[in-house]
C-alpha positions, 0 to 999 in steps of 0.5 A, spaced: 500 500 500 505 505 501 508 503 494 501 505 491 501 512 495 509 513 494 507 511 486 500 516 485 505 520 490 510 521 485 506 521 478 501 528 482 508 531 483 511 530 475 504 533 473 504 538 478 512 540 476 509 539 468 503 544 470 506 549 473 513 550 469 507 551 463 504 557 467 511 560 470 514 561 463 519 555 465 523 555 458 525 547 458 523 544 451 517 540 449 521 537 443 516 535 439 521 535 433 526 531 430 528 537 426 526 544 424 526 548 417 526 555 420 525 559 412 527 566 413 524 571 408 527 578 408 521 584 408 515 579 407 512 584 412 505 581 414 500 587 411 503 586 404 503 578 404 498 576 398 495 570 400 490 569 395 495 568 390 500 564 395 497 556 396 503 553 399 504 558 404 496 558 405 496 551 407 501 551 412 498 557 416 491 554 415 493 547 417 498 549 423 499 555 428 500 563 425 500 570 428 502 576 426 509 578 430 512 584 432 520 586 430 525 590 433 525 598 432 528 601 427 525 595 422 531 595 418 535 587 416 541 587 420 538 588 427 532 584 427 535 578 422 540 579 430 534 579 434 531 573 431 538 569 431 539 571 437 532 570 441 534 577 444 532 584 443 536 590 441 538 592 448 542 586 449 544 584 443 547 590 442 546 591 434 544 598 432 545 600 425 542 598 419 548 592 417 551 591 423 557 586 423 559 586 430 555 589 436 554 597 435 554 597 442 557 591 448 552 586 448 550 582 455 554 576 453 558 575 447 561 568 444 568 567 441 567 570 436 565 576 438 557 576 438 552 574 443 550 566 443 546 565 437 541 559 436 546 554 432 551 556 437 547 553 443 546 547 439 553 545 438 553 547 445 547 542 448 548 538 442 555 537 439 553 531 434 547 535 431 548 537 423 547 544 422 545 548 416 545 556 413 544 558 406 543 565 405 544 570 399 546 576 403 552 577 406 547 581 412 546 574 415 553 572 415 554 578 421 549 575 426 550 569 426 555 564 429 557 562 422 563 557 425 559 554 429 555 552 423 556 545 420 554 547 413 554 554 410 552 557 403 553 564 401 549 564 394 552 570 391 552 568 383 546 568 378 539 573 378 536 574 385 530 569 383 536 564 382 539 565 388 532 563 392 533 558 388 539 555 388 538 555 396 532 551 397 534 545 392 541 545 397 537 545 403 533 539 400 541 536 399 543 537 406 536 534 408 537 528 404 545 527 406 545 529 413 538 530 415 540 536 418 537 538 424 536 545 424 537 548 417 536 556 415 533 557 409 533 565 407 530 567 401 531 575 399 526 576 393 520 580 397 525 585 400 529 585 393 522 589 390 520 593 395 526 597 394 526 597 387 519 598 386 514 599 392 512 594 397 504 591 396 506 592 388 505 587 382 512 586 382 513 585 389 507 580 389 511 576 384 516 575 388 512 573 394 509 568 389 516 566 388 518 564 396 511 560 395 514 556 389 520 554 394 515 553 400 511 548 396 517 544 394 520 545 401 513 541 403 514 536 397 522 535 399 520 533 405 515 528 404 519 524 398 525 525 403 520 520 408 522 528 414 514 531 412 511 528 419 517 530 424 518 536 422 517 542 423 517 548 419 519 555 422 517 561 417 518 569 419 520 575 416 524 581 418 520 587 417 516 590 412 515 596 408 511 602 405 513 605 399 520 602 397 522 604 404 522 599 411 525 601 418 520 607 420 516 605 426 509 604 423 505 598 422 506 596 416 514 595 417 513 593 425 507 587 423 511 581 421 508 573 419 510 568 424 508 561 423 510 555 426 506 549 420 507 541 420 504 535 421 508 534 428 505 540 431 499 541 428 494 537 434 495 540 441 499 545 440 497 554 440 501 560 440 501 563 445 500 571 442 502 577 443 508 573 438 515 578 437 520 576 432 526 574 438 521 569 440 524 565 434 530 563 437 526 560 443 521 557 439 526 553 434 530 550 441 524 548 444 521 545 439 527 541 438 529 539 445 534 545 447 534 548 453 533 556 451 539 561 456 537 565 460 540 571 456 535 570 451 528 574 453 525 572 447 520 565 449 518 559 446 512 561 442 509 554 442 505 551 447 502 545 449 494 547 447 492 544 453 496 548 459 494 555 460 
């Protein structure tokens, strides 16, 4: 009889602990992933998105968790692509200018190689073995991430805009393939390309989101001939938006930002927990993954069990 007591004991313990960390804000991973495909889209701002015209990505907001996100201020790439990766805010990252390389001012805790501790940095810090992967066409992303500590990086820096996105999207597909990558960065450029060249919200500027669709859609099929569909989860945010053919002004139209937590792993039992913010984005892909989130990252994983308030 005592060990049925010491068992319901222990068991009303555990649960009380589950409830409770959910209700502290305890930032222990769920890890209800096996890998995560986090797709970086430059200055797709959350007002200017055509869903209408935009299927794949359509699919993957209806069919999983989305909210529109708030990025840091000024609304420019260098900081809040910082913010992101580094699951923090400006003030303590220390990113200031428009394409910083280094902080601009000391940040709260720096790294070897001079920047704060990152997503893939606490990955090869929890997890020394997991296979990492970085594919960008923008030397920016270069600067607010750990790149040595990265398995796999590409810098796409040959061909047209459109084909760099590309070229991105069919060597993230490789490196699932060959290495089943744990965390793979896909960034793709288009949106914000075309803003600056020709105004956020126009045709042109459509065509480009219409283009990310297009990799999104072979993403989800790569995934699903690949046999990884079903155990992973796919992380879309952007970095801001725009108005006319500028960004990184303090309005809506640049600060509103899409964040999309999609996949068949993550559809049932799972919410997001609002109001979402672009440093959320390095707590959610550790949690969803397994890793503990550091206490110098004052984003939060945005994803929780559906079921704990």
């Amino acid at each position: 009889m005592a060990k049925r007591f010491l068992g319901l004991a222990v068991a009303l313990t555990a649960a009380a602990m589950v409830g409770c960390c959910d209700k502290c804000g305890c930032r222990k991973a769920a890890a209800p992933a096996k890998r995560v495909v986090l797709v970086g889209v430059d200055g797709m701002g959350a007002r200017w998105i055509p869903w209408s015209v935009m299927p794949n990505l359509s699919k993957l907001r209806d069919e999983g968790h989305y909210a529109v996100g708030r990025d840091n201020y000024p609304t420019s790439s260098g900081i809040n692509w910082a913010t992101a990766m580094f699951g923090t805010v400006v003030e303590i990252h220390g990113y200031r200018n428009w394409n910083s390389r280094k902080p601009d001012v000391p940040a709260f805790e720096v790294t070897d190689k001079g920047i704060p501790p990152c997503i893939f940095h606490e990955i090869r810090k929890q997890d020394p073995s997991a296979y990492t992967v970085s594919l960008y066409n923008w030397d920016g992303i270069g600067f607010v991430h750990a790149t040595n500590e990265v398995s796999y990086v590409r810098y796409f820096s040959e061909g047209s805009l459109e084909q760099r996105d590309d070229d991105a999207l069919a060597d993230c597909l490789a490196q699932l393939k060959a290495h089943n990558s744990k965390l793979t960065f896909l960034y793709q450029h288009l949106p914000d390309c075309y803003g600056h060249k020709v105004g956020w919200g126009t045709p042109e500027y459509t065509n480009a989101c219409i283009n990310v669709d297009k990799n999104i859609g072979l993403l989800v099929k790569g995934l699903e001939e690949l046999g990884m569909l079903n155990d992973t989860a796919i992380v879309l945010v952007a970095d801001h938006g725009g108005l006319g053919k500028k960004h990184g002004m303090a309005n809506l139209e640049c600060f509103e930002i899409p964040f999309l937590v999609s996949g068949p792993c993550v559809r049932n039992g799972w919410r997001l927990r609002e109001p979402v913010l672009l440093a959320d984005t390095a707590p959610t892909v550790a949690s969803l993954l397994g890793y503990d989130v550091p206490e110098t990252w004052r984003g939060r994983p945005a994803l929780v069990p559906a079921a704990k308030k």
